[in-house]
N, C-alpha and C positions, 0 to 999 in steps of 0.2 A: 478859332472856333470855341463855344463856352464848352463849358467844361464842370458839370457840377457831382457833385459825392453820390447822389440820388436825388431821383426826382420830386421836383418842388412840392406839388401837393402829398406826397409820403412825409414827406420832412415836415410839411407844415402840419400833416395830421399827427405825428409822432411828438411835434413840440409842445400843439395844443394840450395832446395827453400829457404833458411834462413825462416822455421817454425820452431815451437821447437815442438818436437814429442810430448811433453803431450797435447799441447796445440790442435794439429790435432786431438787426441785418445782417448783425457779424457776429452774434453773441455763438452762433456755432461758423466756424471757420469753414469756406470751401476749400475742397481737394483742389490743389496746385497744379499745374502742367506738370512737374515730374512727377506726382503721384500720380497724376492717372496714366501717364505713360507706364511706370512701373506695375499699373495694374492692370495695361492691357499687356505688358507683357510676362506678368503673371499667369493670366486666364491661358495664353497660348502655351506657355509651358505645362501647366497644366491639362491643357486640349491635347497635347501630342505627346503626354504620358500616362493619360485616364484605362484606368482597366477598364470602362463603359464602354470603348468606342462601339464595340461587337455588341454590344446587350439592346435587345430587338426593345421597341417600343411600337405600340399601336399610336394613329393618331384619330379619334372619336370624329374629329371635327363641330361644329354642323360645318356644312358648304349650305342649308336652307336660308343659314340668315352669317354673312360677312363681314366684312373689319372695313375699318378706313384706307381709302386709297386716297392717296397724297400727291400724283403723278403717271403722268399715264408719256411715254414717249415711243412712237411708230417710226420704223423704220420705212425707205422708197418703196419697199416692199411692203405693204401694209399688211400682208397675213401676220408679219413680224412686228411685235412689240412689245413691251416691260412697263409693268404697275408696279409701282414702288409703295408697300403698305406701310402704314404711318410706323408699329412697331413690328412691323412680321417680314421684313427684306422685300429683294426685289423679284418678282418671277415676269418669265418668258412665255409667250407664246409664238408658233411659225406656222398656225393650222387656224388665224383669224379669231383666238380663244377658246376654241374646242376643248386643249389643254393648255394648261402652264407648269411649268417647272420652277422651284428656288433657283436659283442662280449666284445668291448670292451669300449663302450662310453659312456659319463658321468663321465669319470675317470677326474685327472686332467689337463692331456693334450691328442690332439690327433696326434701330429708330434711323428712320430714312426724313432727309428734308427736300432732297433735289435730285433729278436724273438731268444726263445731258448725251445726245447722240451725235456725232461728229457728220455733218449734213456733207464733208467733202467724202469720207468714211466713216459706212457704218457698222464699220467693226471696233470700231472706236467708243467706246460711251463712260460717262465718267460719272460717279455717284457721291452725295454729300451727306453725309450720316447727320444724326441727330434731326430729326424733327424740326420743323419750324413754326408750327401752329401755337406756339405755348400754352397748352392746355394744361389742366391737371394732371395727365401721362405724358407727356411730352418726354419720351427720354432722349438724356444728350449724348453725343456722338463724339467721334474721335478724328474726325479728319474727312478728305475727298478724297475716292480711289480711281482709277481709273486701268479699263481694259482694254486690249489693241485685237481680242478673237473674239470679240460680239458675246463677252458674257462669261466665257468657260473659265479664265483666269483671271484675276484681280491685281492692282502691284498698290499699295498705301503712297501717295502720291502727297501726303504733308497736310498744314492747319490742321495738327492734332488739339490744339487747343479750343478750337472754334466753336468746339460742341453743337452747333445748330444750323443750318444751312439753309441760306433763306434761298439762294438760287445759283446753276451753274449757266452758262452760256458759251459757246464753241464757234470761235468764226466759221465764217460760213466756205471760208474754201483753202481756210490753212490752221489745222488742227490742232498744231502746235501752242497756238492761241488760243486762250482760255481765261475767261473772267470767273469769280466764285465771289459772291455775295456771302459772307459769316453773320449772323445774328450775334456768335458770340453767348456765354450762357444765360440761366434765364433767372438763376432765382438769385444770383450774386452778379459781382462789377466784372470782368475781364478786359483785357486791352488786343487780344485775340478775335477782333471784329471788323467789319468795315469792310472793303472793295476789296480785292486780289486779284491780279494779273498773272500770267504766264506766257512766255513767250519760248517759251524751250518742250513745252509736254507736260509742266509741271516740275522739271529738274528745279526751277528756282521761283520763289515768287515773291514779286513786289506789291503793298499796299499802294492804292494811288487815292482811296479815299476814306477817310477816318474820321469822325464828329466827334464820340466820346467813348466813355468803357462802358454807357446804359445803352447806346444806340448802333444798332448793326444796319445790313441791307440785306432788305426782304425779294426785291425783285429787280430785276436785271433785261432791259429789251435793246434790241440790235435795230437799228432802220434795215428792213430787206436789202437797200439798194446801196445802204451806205453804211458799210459797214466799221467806218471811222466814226459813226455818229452813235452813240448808247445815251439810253435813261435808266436813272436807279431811282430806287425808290427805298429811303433811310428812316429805320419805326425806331422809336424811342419806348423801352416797356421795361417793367419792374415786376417781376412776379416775388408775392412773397406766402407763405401757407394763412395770411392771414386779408391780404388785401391782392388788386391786381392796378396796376397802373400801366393804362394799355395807349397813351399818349404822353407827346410831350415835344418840345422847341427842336428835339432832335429830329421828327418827323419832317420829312422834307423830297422833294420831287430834286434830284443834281442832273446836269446835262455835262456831255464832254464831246468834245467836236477832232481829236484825235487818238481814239481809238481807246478811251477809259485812262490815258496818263495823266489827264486834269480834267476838272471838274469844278463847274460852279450851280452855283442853284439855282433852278426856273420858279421864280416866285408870281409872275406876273398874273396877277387871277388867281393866283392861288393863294389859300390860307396857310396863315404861317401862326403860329403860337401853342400855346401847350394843349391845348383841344386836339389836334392835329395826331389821330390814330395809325393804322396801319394804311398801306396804299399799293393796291395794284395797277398794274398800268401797262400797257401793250399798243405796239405800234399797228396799224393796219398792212397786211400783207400788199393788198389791191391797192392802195393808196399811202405808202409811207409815209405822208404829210398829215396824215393824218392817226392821234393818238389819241386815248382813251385813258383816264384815270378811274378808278374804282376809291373811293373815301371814306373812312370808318371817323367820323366828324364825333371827338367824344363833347362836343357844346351843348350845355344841357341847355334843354329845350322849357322854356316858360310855361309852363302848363299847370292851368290850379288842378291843385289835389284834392282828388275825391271825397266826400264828407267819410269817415271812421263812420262804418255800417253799425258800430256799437253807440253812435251819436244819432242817429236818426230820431223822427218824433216818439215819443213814449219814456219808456225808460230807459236811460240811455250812461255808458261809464261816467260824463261828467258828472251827472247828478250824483253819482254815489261820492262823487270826491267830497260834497258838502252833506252828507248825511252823519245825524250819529247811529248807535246800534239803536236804539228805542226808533229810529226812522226805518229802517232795515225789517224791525218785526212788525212795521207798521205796513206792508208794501200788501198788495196782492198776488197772493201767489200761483194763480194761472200766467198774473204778468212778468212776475219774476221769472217764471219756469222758462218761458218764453225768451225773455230775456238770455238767460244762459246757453238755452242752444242754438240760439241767432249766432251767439257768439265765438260758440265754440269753448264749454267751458270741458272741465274733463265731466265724464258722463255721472260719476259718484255725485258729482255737483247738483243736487235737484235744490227745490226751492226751499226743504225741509230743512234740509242737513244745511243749506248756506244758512238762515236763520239759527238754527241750532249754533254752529261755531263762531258767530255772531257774537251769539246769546252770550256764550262760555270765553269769550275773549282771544280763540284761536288764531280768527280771520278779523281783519276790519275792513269797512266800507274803503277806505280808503286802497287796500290792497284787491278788492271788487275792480274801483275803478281804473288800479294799472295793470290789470290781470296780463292784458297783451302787450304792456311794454309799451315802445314809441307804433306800435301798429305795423311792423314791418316784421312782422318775425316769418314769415313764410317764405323759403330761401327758393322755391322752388316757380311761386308767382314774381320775386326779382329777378330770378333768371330772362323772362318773359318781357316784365312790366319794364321797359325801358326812357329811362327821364332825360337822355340825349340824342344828338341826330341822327346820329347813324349813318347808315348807308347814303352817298350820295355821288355823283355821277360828273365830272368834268372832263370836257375836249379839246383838243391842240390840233388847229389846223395851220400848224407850221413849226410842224416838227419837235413839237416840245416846245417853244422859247414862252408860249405863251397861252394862257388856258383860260376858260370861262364853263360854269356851270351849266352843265344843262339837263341834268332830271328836272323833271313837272312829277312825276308819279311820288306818291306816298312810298321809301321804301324801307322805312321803319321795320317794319316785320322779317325785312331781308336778312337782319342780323339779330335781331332785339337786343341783348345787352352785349353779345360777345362776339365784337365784329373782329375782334383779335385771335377767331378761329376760321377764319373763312379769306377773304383779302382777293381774293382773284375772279378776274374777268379775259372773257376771249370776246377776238373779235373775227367776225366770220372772216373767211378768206378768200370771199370772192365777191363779197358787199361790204363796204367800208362804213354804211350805216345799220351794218346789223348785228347788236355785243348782247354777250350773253354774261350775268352779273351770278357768282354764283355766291350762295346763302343756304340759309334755310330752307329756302327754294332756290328753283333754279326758276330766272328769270329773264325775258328777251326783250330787248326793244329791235323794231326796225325802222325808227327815224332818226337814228344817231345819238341816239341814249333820251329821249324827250319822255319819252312814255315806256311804261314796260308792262307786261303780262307772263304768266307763269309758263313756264313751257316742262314742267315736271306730272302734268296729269297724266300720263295716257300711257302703262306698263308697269303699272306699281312702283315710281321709283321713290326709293329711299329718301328723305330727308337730309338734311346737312350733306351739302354740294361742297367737293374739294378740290378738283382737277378734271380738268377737259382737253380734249385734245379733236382740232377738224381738219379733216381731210385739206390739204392745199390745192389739189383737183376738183374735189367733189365738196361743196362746202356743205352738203344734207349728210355727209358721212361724218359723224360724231361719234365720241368714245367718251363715257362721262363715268369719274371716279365721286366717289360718294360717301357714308360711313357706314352704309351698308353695301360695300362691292362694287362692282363694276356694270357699267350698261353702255347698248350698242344702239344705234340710230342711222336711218337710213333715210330719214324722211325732214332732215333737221330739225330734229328736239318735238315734231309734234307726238312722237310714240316709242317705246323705249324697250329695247329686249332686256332680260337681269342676264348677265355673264356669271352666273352664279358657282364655280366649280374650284376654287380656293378655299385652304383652309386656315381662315388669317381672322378670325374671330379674336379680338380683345376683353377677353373675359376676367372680370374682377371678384369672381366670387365662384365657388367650387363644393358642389356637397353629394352626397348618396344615400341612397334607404337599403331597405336589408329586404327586397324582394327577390325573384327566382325567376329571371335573372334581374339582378340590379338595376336601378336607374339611376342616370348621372343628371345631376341637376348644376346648373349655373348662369349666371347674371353678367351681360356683355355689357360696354361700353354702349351706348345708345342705340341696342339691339332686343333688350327686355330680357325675361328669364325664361330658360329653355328645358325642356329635359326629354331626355330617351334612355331608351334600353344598350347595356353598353358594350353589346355582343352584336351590333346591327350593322356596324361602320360607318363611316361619314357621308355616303351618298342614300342612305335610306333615308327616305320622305317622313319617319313618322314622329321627329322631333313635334313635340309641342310646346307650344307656347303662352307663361303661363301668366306672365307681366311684361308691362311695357316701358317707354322712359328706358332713362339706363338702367340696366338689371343689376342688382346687390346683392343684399345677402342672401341666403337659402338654410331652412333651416326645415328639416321632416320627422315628422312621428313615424316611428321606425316599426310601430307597434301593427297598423296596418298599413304604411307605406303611403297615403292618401290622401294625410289632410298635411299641407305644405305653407309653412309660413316665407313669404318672401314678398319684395316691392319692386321700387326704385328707387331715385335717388333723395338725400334727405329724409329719410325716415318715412317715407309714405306707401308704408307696408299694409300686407293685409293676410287672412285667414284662408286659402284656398282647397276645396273639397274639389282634387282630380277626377272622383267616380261622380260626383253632382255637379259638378261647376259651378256650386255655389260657392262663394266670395263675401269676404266680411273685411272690411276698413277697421286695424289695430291699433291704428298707430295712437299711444296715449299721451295724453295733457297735461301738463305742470301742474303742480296745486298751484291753489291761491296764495300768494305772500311770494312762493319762488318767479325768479325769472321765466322767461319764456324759454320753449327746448332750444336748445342749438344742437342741430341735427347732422354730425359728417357727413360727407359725397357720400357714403359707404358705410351706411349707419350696422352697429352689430347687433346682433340675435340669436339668441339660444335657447334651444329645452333644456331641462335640467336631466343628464343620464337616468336621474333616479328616478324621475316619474315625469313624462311629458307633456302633463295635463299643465306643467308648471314652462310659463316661456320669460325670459332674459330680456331685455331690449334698453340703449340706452342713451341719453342723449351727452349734457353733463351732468346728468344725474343716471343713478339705475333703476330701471323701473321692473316687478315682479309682476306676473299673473301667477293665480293659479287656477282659474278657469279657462289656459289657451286662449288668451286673449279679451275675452269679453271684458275683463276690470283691471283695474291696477293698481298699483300701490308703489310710495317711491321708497324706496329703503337704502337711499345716501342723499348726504349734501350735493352738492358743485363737487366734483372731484376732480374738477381740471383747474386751471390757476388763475381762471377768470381772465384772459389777458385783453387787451384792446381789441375790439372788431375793426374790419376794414370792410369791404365787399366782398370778402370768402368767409363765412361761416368759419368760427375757427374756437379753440378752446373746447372741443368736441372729445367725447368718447370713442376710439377706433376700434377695441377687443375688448370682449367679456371670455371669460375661459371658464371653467369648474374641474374641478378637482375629480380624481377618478374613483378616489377613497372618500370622501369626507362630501358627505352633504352639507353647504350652506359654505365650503372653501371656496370664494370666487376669487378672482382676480381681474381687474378692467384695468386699461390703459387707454391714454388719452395723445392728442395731435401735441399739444404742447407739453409734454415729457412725462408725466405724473404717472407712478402707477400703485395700484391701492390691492390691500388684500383680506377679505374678511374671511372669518372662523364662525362665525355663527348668524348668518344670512342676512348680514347686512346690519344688523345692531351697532357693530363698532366698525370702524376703518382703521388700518393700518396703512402708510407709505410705506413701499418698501422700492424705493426708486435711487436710497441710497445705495453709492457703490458704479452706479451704474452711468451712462455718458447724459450730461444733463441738454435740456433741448431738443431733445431729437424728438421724433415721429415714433409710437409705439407702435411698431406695423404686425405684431403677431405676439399670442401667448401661448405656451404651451402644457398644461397640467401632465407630468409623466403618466402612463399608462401603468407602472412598474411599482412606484414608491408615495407615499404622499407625500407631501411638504416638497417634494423635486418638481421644478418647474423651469422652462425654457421661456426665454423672449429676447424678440430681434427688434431695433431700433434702428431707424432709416433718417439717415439726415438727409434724401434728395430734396426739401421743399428749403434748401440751406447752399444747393450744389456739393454738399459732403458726401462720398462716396464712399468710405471706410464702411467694413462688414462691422457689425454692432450684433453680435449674438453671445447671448451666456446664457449658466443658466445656475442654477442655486438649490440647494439639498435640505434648506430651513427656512422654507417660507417665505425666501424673500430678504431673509435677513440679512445674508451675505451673499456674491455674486462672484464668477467665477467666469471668465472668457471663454469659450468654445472654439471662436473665431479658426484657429487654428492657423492655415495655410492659403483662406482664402482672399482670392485679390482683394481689392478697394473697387467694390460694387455694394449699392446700395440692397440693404436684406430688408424682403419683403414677408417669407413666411418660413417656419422653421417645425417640423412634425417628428416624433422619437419615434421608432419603429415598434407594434403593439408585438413585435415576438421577442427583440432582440435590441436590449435597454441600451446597448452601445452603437446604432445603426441610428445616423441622424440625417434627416434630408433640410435641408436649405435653398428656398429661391432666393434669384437677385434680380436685379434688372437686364442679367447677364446669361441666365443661365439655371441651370438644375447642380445642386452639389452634391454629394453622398462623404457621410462619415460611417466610415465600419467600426473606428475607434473611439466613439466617446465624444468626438471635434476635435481631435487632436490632430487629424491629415484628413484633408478633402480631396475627392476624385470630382470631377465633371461628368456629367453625365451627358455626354456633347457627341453623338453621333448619327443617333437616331431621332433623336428630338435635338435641335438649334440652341444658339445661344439666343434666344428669347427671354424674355421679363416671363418670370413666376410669380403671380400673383396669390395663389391657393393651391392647396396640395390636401387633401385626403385618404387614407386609406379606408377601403371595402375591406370586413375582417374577416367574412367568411372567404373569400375568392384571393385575398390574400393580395391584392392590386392597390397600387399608387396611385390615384388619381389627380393630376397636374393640368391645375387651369393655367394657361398663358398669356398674356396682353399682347396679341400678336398672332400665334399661330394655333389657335383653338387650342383641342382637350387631346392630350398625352395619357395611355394607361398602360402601367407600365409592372408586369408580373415581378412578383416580389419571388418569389419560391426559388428561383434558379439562385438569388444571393443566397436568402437563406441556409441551400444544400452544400456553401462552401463554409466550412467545421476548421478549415486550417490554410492561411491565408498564403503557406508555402507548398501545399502538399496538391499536386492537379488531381480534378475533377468533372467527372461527368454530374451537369446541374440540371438538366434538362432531356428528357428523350420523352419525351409522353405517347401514350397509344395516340393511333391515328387510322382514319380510313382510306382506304385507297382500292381502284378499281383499275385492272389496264387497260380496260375499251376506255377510260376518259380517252387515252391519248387520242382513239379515234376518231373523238370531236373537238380535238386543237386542245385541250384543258389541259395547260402545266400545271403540273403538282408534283410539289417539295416538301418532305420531311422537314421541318427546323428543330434541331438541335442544339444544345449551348455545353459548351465545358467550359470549367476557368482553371486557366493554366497561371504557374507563376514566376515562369520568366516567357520571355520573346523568343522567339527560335521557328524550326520544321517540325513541326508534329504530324501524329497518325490518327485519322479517324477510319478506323475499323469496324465492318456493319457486319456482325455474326451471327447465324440462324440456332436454333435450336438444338443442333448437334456440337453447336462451337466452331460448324467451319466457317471461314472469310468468306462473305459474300462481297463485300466491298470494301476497297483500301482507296481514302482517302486523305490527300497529304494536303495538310494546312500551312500558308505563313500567318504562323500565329503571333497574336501580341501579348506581353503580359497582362493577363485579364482574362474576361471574358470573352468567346469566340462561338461566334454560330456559325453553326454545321449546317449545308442543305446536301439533302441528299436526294437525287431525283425518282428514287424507288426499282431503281438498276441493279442489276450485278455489274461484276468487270466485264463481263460480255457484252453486255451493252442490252441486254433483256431484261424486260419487267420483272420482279417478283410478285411472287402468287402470295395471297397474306399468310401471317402468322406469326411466330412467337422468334423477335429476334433480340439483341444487344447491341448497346455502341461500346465500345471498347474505345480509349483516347489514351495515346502514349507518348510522353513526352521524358526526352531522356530516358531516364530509371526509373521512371514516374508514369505509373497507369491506372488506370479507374474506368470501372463498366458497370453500366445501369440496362435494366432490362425493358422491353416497351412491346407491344403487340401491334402487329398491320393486320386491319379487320378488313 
């Protein structure tokens, strides 16, 4: 089998650049199998010694708009089944989706790629972490688990290195047997890929097919009837923070005729060479002779390209590349004007001023006519505009050995450029001519894939189709997973219930205003930007919605709470007035002579604390208003290292910060390592990147709230497969850097916040989890009980209300009261943290309404404590004995005495005794 370093066109674009390929792909090392073994078994030591486990969190959600579902598998019992969400684990349902429950968290990851249900028992089901879609968030995983009580316990069952899981499959009537497709990781080589067998339960497993260290298997099908016969289906892809190479010779259809212990490849009709994307494929239930290939065909398609709208008749860029300036003050300038806003120049640009800098030698014709560069700068119409084939449809009517195409339908739009996020097709189960392709829409044919039409109108469903699941009885009973949640079908795919009651939102951005009560704003993964009031809980209806696309940054004037800067993706932000709904398009323009913006997935955005009439935004440059938007002005070079583009926007701006003393102290950081700091608003730049781990991803800055010139920032090698925590932080500017990291595992850090009461209180996300430092970073606690080990993307505090606000890529919004840490002064000495008045009635009981006092103390060792509930005179109304942990513990108390009777309200105490050790806070029942 070949065997090459990386794939051919990477190599060849890297040679043309005269880069040397390792130097692009390996200049930062990936984390090695024992390191991240050692950091998953970091985290769990961690996990099962956190004084957090007890410390209550809310969780905001929305449930209005949900996360990516990656897998959907039902049990013979169909009220029973498990969605497995792309980064938020896997939950249960046994009431047909009524509810669901986690089932799965606290394990060692929660990016899911594959479920599998044991069809002889379905108490059996096995789960393959990491993600397989290779998206932007794709986080990678640690292995395949498998459970024998339908869900309640887990056991790690091995391919801890595999990080990705393109598919599990489970004989059909002896369990012990089990195939697992690895993808193997995505942004670096591993040799942890390829086919896997088991014949024991998973005690041992052998590879039986292996291409290269670039190409894993994506998908794995059983013939119903024979189940000695399997197809895989093997993707060759190369992700890197700067390009994506989502084909290649490894892509390939293999066939095995005893049981997956050999394997050769079904080429016959089928394309074979480096065009050759991802591929899904699936046997017919009703017909096993007959199979279905789904084709992500990367063969660019011949098609002339559009005339440049700045070429058309009149005045048009070429002409300016032969003009001199005496031609330029010769133009007319209705047609000039005209000119420039055809084209999109920035708005300062009128017909005056370009003449004027003309005139004075600032600009030349010549930098007129390469204003947009090669004409491609718009990352967000490439997304869209696709110059390959795409989606395409072939059939095997004999069992695999041999295929022929047979889409007729246009289905270009099914994927447009990114069919390396989609890959799967069903085929009904009781018509062997009727497959459902899923995409961007969801799509049907019923002449055996010749023609298709859309079968996603009719129930509002979500866009970008992930997993499907149909009834083997009822082939109109469908379950369709999505990136916005789940839906239910009864009438096969013509009309769609939303199952909408999870809270598995992938949120990439996190912000708040200073209203009464608060409102939490944030921007989901290709769910738009959202916000509500944050005392409402997760199933109130009145989240709005305030942008579309994937949602990003969020940034609010706090002055009246109302007017909201935020977009989506690529910098295509805008002005938003809550009380008018009026809306104004921000996002600004390069000068003339600079390059075009190169805009991150996750472009950033700031007022300035000082005055918010002034807004931040940036591309590789930073751009200032100070009329909120309306103008701009850039006030830096490039401040990223200009590096090679591939097909991901790259050399991009990630964080702008400002200082909390010092107006015009900024600091921005960028995707390729760079991080810059000015003193007087942007006049001069400083790097101050020395010191610090070079290559990595800037993924957060943090100006202290306490001192100037103190400043925190966390660097993320994931787009590298480097999983080391990378956070420090520095007391002069930048000048020198000082590690925090402390104690925590080897998990990629994503956002790092200093606590605005208590300058030694530091929180850190990972892709893993929530951390907490009391010390400065010198020892981290997890905060893993109440909220999961999910990916932290953003984190805020509310200052008046004193609340953490924790977006997650995965399991929505976390808020999380700060006061009960706060009220512990001595981190050996127990305390009551928490007793707050509350109201209470005892006819609720009348009407079913449980109601619980919560209370918190933090005790500082593990042991039998006493919580003691005292009235107003001092005597015991209630003794409540705790196994407590060291840490924090919450107290419920049901509003009882020891008799077992209500109390009446009034002025009582908790009292909490541990050892020699006691503390009482006083609270009132109104």
């Amino acid at each position: 089998m070949k065997k090459h370093l990386l794939p051919v066109s990477f190599l060849a674009a890297c040679l043309y650049l005269g880069i040397a390929p390792a130097t692009v792909a390996q200049e930062v090392k990936p984390t090695t199998a024992a390191e991240l073994k050692a950091a998953v078994e970091q985290h769990q030591k961690l996990k099962d010694n956190t004084i957090f486990s007890g410390y209550a969190a809310s969780n905001l959600g929305p449930i209005k708009t949900s996360g990516r579902i990656i897998d959907i598998e039902v049990s013979s019992d169909t009220k029973t089944f498990y969605i497995a969400a792309a980064s938020g684990g896997v939950f249960k349902t046994t009431d047909n989706g009524q509810s669901f429950k986690p089932i799965f968290d606290h394990h060692s990851a929660l990016g899911i790629g594959d479920m599998a249900i044991a069809p002889s028992d379905n108490n059996i089901i096995w789960v393959g972490t990491g993600e397989n879609n290779s998206s932007r968030s794709t986080y990678a995983g640690s292995g395949v688990y498998k459970s024998t009580d339908a869900g309640e316990t887990w056991t790690l069952m091995g391919l801890p290195f595999s990080q990705h899981i393109g598919q599990i499959i489970i004989h059909p009537t002896n369990p012990d047997i089990v195939w697992v497709g690895a993808m193997g990781s995505l942004y670096s080589q591993n040799s942890e890929r390829g086919l896997y067998k088991t014949t024991d339960g998973g005690k041992t497993w052998k590879r039986t097919l292996y291409v290269d260290d670039n190409t894993g298997v994506i998908q794995i099908t059983i013939n119903p009837e024979n189940p000695n016969q399997l197809l895989a289906a093997t993707w060759e892809r190369f992700r890197q923070a700067n390009n994506f190479i989502g084909s290649g010779d490894g892509s390939a259809i293999w066939r095995s005729e005893d049981g997956g212990e050999t394997w050769a490849k079904s080429v016959d009709g089928f394309p074979l060479g480096d065009f050759v994307g991802r591929i899904g494929i699936e046997y017919s239930q009703s017909e096993p002779n007959v199979v279905y290939v789904l084709h992500d065909s990367q063969k660019e398609k011949t098609t002339e390209r559009p005339a440049n709208r700045g070429n058309q008749e009149g005045l048009s860029f070429d002409k300016f590349k032969t003009m001199s300036a005496a031609d330029v003050q010769a133009l007319d300038n209705k047609e000039l004007e005209q000119f420039l806003r055809r084209n999109g120049f920035a708005t300062k640009y009128t017909a005056e001023v370009v003449k004027k800098e003309v005139r004075i030698g600032k600009i030349t014709p010549v930098q007129i006519a390469n204003y947009n560069g090669s004409g491609n700068t718009d990352a967000n119409a490439a997304i869209i505009n696709s110059t390959v084939t795409g989606a395409e449809v072939y059939r095997s009517e004999d069992s695999g050995k041999s295929w022929k195409k047979v889409s007729e339908s246009d289905l270009s739009r099914l994927y447009n450029t990114y069919g390396y996020y989609f890959g799967e097709l069903r085929v009904s189960t009781q018509d062997p001519n009727e497959i459902f392709v899923l995409g961007v829409p969801l799509m049907v044919s019923r002449d055996g894939g010749k023609t298709f039409a859309t079968s996603d109108s009719v129930g509002g469903v979500h866009s970008d189709h992930q997993s499907m699941w149909i009834n083997p009885k009822d082939s109109k009973h469908i379950l369709l997973g999505t990136d916005g949640g789940l839906y239910q079908s009864y009438g096969g795919g013509e009309r769609w219930t939303h199952i909408n009651n999870m809270q598995i939102g992938q949120f990439y951005s996190i912000m708040v205003d200073h209203a009464e009560p608060y409102n939490v704003y944030g921007g989901l993964q290709d769910n738009g930007v959202w916000s509500n009031a944050h005392n409402v809980g997760y199933q109130n209806g009145d989240w709005k919605r305030l942008a579309g696309g994937d949602g990003m940054a969020v940034a609010v004037d706090t002055r009246t709470n109302d007017i909201v800067y935020t977009g989506s993706q690529f910098g295509s932000y805008a002005r938003v007035n809550t009380t008018t709904g009026e809306r104004k398009s921000i996002t600004p323009r390069h000068d003339i002579g600079n390059q075009p913006n190169r805009w991150n997935w996750r472009t950033p955005i700031i007022l300035s604390r000082f005055n918010q009439d002034i807004v931040y935004m940036s591309s590789q440059y930073l751009y200032r208003s100070m009329d909120r938007g309306e103008t701009w002005e850039t006030i830096s070079g490039d401040l990223t290292k200009n590096l090679p583009q591939g097909n991901v926007p790259f050399s991009t701006t990630t964080w702008i910060a400002e200082s909390h003393q010092e107006f015009g102290n900024l600091y921005v950081g960028t995707d390729d390592g760079n991080l810059w700091m000015t003193r007087d608003n942007g006049r001069t730049w400083t790097a101050v990147n020395k010191g610090l781990p070079q290559g990595r991803w800037i993924s957060s800055i943090e100006t202290s709230p306490h001192y100037a010139g103190t400043v925190f920032v966390t660097l993320t090698g994931y787009r590298n497969d480097d999983f080391k925590a990378h956070v420090f932080k520095s007391t002069d500017y930048g000048k020198t850097w000082t590690s925090v990291a402390g104690n925590l595992p080897a998990e990629a850090t994503n956002i790092i916040r200093q606590d605005l009461k208590n300058e030694n209180m530091l929180y850190v996300g990972t892709d893993h989890g929530l951390y907490i430092s009391m010390d400065g970073g010198k020892n981290y606690d997890i905060f893993q009980g109440s909220v999961p080990n999910v990916a932290v993307y953003d984190m805020i505090i509310q200052p008046k209300e004193n609340h953490l606000v924790v977006g997650t890529h995965g399991r929505s919004i976390y808020i999380i009261d700060l006061n009960p840490m706060h009220a512990v002064k001595d981190m050996n000495t127990a305390a009551v943290v928490m007793a707050n008045d509350q109201r209470f009635n005892p006819r609720w009981a009348a009407f079913g309404i449980n109601s619980n006092a919560w209370m918190m103390a933090y005790l500082p060792s593990s042991g039998t404590a006493t919580a003691t509930i005292l009235n107003d005179k001092g005597n015991t109304v209630r003794t409540i004995t705790i196994d407590a942990k060291k840490g924090f513990n919450t107290i419920g108390w049901d509003f009882k005495d020891d008799s077992g009777e209500y109390i009446r309200p009034g002025k009582f105490s908790l009292k909490i005794t541990a050892g020699n050790q006691s503390d009482t806070k006083a609270f009132e029942i109104r």
